[in-house]
C-alpha positions as CSV (number, residue, x, y, z in Angstrom):
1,X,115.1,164.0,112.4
2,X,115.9,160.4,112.6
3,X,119.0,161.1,115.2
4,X,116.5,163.1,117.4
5,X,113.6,160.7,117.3
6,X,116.6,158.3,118.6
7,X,117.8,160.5,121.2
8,X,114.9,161.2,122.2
9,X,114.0,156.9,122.6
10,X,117.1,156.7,124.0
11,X,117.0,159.2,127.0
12,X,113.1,157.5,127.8
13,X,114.9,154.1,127.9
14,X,117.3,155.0,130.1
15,X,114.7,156.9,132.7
16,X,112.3,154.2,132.3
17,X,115.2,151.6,133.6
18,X,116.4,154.1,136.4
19,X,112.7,153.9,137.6
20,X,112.2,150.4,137.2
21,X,115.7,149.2,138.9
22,X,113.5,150.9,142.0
23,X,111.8,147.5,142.9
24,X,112.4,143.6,142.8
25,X,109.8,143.7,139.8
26,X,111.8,146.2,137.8
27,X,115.1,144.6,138.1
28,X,113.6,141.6,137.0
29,X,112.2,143.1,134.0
30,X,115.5,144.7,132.9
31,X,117.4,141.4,133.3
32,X,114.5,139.9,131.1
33,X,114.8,142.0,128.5
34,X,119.0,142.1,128.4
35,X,118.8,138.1,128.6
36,X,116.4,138.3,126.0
37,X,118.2,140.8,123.5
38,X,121.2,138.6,123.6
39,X,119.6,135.5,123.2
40,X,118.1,136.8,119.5
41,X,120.0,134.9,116.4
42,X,119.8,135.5,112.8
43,X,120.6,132.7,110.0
44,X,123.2,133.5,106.6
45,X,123.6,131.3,104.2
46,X,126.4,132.5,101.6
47,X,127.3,129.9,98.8
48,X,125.5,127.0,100.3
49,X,127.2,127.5,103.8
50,X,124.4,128.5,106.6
51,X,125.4,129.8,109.6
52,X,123.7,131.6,112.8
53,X,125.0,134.9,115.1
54,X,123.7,136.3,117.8
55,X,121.9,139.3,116.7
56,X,121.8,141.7,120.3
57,X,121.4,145.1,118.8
58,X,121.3,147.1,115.4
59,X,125.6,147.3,115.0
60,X,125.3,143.6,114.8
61,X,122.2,142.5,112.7
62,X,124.1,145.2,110.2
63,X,126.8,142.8,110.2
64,X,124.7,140.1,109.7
65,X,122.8,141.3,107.0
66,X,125.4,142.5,104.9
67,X,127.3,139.2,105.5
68,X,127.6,138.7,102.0
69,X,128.4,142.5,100.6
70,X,130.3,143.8,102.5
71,X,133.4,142.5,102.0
72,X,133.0,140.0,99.0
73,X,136.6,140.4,98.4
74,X,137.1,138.3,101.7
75,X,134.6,135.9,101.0
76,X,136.1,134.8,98.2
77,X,139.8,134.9,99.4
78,X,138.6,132.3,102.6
79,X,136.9,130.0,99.5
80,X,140.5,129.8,98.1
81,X,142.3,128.7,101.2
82,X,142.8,124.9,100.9
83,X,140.1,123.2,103.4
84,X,141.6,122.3,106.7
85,X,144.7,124.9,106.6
86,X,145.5,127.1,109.7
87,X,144.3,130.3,109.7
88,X,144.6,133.4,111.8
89,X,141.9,135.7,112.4
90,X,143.6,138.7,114.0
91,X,140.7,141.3,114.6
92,X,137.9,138.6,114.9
93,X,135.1,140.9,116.4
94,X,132.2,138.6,116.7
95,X,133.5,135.8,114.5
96,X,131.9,136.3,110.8
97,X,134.9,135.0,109.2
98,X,136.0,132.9,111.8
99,X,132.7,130.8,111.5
100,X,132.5,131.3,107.7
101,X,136.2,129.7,107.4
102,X,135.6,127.2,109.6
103,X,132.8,125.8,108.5
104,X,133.4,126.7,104.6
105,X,137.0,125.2,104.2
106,X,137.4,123.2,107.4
107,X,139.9,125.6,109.0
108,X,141.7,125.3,112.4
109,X,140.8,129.2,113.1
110,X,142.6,131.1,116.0
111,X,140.5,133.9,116.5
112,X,142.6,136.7,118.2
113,X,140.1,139.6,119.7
114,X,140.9,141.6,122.8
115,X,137.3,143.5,123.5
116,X,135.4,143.0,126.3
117,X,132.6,143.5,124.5
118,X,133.1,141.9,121.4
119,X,134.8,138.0,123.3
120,X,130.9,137.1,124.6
121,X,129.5,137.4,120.9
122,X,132.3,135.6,119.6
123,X,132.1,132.6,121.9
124,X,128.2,132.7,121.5
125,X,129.2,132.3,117.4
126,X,131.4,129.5,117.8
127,X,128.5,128.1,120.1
128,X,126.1,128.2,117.8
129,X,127.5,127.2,114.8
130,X,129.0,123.9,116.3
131,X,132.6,125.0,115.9
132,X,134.1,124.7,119.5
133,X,136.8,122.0,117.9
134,X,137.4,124.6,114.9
135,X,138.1,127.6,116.5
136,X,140.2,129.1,119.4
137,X,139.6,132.1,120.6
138,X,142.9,134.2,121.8
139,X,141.8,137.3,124.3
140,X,144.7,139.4,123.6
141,X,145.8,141.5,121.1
142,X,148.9,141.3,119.1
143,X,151.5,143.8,118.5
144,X,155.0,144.3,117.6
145,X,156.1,143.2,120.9
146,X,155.0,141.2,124.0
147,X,153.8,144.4,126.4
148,X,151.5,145.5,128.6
149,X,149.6,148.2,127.3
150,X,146.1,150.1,126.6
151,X,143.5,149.0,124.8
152,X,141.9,152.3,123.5
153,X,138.3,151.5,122.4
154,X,136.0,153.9,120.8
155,X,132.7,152.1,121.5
156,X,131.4,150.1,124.2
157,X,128.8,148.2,122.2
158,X,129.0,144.9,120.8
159,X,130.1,144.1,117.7
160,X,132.0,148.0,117.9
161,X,135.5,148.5,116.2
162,X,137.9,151.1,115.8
163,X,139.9,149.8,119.2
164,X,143.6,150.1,118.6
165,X,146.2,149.0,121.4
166,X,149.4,150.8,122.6
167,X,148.4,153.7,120.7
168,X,146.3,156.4,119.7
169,X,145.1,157.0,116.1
170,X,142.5,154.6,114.4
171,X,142.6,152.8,111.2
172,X,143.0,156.1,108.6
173,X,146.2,157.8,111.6
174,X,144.0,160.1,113.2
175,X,143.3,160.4,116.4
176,X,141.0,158.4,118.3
177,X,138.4,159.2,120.3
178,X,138.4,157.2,123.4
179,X,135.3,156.4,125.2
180,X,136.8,153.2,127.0
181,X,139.8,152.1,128.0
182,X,141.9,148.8,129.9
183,X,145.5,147.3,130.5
184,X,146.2,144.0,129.5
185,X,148.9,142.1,127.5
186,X,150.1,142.4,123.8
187,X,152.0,139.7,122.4
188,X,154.3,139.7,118.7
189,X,153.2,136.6,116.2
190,X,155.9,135.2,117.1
191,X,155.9,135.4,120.6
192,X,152.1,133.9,120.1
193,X,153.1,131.2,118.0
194,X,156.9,130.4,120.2
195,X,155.2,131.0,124.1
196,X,151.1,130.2,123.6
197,X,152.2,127.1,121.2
198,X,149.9,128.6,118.8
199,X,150.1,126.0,115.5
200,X,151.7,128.7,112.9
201,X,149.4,130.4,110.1
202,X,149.1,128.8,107.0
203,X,147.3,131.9,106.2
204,X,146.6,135.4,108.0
205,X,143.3,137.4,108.2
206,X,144.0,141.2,109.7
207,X,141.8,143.6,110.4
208,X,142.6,145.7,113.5
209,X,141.9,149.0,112.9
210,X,144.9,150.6,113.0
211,X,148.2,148.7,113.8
212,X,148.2,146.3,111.3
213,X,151.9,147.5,110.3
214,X,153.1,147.2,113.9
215,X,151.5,143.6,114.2
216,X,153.4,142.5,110.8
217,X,156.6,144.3,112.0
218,X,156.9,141.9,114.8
219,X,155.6,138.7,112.1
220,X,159.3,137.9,111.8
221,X,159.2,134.2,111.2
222,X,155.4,133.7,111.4
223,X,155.2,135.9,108.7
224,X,157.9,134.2,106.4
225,X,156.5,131.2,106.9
226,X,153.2,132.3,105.8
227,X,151.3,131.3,101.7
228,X,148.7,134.2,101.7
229,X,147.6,137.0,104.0
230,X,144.9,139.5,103.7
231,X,144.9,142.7,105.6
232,X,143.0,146.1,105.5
233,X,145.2,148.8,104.6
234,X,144.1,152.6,104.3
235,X,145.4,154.2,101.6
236,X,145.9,157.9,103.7
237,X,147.5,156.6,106.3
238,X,151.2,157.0,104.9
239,X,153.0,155.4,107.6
240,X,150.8,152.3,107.8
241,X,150.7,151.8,103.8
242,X,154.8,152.0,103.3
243,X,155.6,149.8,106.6
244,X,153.2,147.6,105.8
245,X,154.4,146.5,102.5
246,X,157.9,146.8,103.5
247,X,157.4,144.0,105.7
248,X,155.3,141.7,103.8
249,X,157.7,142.3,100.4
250,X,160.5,141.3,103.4
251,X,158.7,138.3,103.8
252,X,158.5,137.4,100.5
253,X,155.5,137.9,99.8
254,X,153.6,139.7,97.0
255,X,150.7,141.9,96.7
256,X,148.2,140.4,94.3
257,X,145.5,142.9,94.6
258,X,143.5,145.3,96.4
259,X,139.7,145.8,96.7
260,X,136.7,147.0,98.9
261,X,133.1,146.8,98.5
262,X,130.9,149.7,96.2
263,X,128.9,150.6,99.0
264,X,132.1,151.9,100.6
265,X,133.1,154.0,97.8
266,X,131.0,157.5,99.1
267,X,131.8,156.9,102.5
268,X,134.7,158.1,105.3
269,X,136.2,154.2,104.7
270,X,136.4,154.6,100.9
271,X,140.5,155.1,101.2
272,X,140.3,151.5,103.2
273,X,141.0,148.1,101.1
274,X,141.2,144.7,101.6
275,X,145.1,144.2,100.4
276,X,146.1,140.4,99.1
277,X,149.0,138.8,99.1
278,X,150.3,135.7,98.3
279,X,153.9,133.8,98.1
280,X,154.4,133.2,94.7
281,X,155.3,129.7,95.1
282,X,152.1,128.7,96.9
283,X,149.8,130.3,94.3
């Protein structure tokens, strides 16, 4: 009942827009309300740290509501990281934990996040929260190796997820279902840290949805170089969970635990964890 009572708003919405984009008035209106729904912002404060986002539609004040449960098992691993160290957010989205790191522990954040739809909200963030010096955003997304390729998106809203580039399954190996698509330019860590002159990761944040073994197959020396990494892993897809770990035990790293929120343990992500690792000297 509820998805037909939003349908059914829905399909109004869009005839009501179609009519008023008719006259001078009507355009006007519409741009009103699309400068206005972007323009909302919602405060978190989570352990004493308060932060704002931009709050444009119901994906994101999700986000922003469960700032704090739904995935405590990151939280805490950015309160861990010694404050100023280099971090890199690959998968930023809109910037939760680019912010949250930033202004928590003092990071130098590189945000890496390739949507279209997702970079406005992330520079709005960073905006708001007073972290222009903090955090650099990176527009592409990384892979094994430097390529041009597809960006394969399965939602054109922001805040969405579940884009994966150069290929064509999502984040549990099957496949996606594309509702958006572009070219642009992958690049390797390395080629990221060696060709951008990107200061190398004292720590590593990955959540892409998909091609998280690819990205740390081309990690090479960014990734030996590295003293703790979190990444979201999904237990049923095979091929992603044994690469993975080959390349972060390769690296000499080791895997200290995995976890996920409670509220995901009913639902089609409840094979998804946050994996941690660490280099045992640096612990």
């Amino acid at each position: 009942m509820k998805h037909t009572i939003k349908n059914v708003v829905a399909a109004a919405v869009r005839s009501s827009v179609k009519i008023a984009e008719g006259t001078a008035l009507g355009r006007f209106a519409v741009e009103q309300v699309l400068r206005t729904a972007v323009g909302q912002t919602r405060p978190v404060r989570h352990r004493g740290v308060d932060l704002t986002f931009a709050v444009p539609n119901s994906l994101n004040r999700f986000r922003i509501d469960t700032f704090s449960t739904k995935e405590p098992e990151t939280l805490e691993w950015i309160d861990s990281l010694p404050a100023r160290s280099v971090l890199w957010d690959v998968g930023a989205n809109i910037g939760l934990y680019t912010c949250y790191a930033a202004k928590a522990r003092g990071c130098r954040v590189f945000a890496f996040e390739p949507s279209v739809f997702n970079l406005e909200l992330l520079a709005r963030n960073i905006f708001l929260n007073n972290l222009t010096e903090s955090a650099t955003i990176i527009p592409l997304p990384l892979s094994d190796v430097t390529a041009i390729s597809t960006l394969n998106m399965t939602s054109q809203e922001w805040g969405g997820a579940l884009s994966t580039f150069g290929q064509s399954y999502t984040q549990d190996g099957r496949a996606l279902s594309r509702v958006f698509e572009f070219r642009t330019v992958g690049v390797s860590m390395v080629d990221a840290a060696e060709h951008l002159k990107l200061a190398r990761p004292d720590y590593i944040k990955m959540d892409v949805d998909g091609i998280e073994h690819l990205i740390l197959k081309g990690g090479g020396s960014v990734l030996k170089d590295v003293k703790g990494l979190l990444v979201e892993i999904n237990d049923e897809f095979e091929e992603q969970v044994v690469t993975a770990a080959r390349h972060l035990y390769a690296a000499g790293l080791i895997l200290k635990e995995k976890r996920h929120a409670a509220m995901f343990d009913d639902s089609p992500y409840r094979n998804s964890y946050n994996q941690i690792w660490h280099r045992p000297q640096a612990a």
